[in-house]
N, C-alpha and C positions, 0 to 999 in steps of 0.2 A: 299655511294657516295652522296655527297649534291647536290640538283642541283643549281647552281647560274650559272642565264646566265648573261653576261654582254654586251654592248653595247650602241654605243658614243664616242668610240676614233676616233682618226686622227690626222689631220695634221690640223694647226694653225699657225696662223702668231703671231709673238710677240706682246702684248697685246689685243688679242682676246681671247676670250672666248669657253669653250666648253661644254658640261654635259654630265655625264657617269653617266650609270643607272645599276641597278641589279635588277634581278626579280627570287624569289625564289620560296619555296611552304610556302602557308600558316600557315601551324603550325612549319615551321621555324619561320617564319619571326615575327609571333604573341609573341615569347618567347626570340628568341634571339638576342644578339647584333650583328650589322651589322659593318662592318668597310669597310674601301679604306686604302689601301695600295701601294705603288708602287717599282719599282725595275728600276735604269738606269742601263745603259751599265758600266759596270764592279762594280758595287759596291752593295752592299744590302739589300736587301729589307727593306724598312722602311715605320713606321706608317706614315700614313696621318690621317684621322679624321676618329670616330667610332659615333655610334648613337643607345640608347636604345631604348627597347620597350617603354619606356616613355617617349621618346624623348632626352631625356638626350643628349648631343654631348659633344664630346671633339676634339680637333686638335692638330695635332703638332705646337708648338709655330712659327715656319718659315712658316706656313700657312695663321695663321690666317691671318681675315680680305679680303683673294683673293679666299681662297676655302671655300665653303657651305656643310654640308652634311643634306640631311633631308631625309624622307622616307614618303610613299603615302599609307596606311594600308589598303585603296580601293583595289590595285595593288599588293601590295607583295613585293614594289620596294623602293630599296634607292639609292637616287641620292648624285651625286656630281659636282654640279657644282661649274667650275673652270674658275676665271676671271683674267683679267690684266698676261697673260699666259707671262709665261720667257723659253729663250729655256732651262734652267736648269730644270724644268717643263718635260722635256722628259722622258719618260722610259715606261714601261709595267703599266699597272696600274688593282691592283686587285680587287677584292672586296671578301668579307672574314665574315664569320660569326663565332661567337661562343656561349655554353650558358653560362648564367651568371657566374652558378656554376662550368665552367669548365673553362682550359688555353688555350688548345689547340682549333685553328683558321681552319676550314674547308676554302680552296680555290675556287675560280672560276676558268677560263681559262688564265684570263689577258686582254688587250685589250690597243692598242699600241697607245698611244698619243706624237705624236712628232711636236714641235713647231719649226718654223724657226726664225731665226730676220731679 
């Protein structure tokens, strides 16, 4: 079991802003990539933005430019802050590590961010 606790969802108004955090253990967080994910109401889970131990970030293309992903190696934690919110913007949102050498994504719990307009 991985521990990723997550924390920072809710509820937002249409172009508001929010940041969702993850906080791991250490000798996760020091080796592997972290990612944000999310899942809406009936459809499938999909990438949002990942981020290496060297900082490296990548996002999904419908992202960019409104989400940030970075991480705090003080803390153990990677963020994502999420700006100019759309309520398409809703659904569970995860946060997910892996290591480099592998495929498979260990999960968090989710943490539910729903926007209104």
């Amino acid at each position: 079991q991985v521990p990723l606790a997550e924390s920072g969802g809710g509820l937002a108004h249409a172009g508001g802003s929010l940041r969702l955090s993850c906080t791991t253990s250490e000798s996760i967080f020091s080796r592997n990539i972290m990612g944000w994910f999310r899942q809406a109401p009936g459809k499938q889970r999909e990438f949002v933005a990942t981020i290496t131990s060297g900082e490296t970030s990548n996002y999904a293309n419908s992202l960019k430019g409104r989400f940030t992903i970075s991480r705090d190696n003080s803390k153990n934690t990677v963020y994502l802050q999420m700006n100019s919110l759309k309520p398409e913007d809703t659904a569970v949102y995860y946060c997910a590590t892996r290591s480099p050498f592998a495929t498979i994504w260990r999960w968090g719990q989710g943490t539910q961010v729903t926007v209104s307009s």
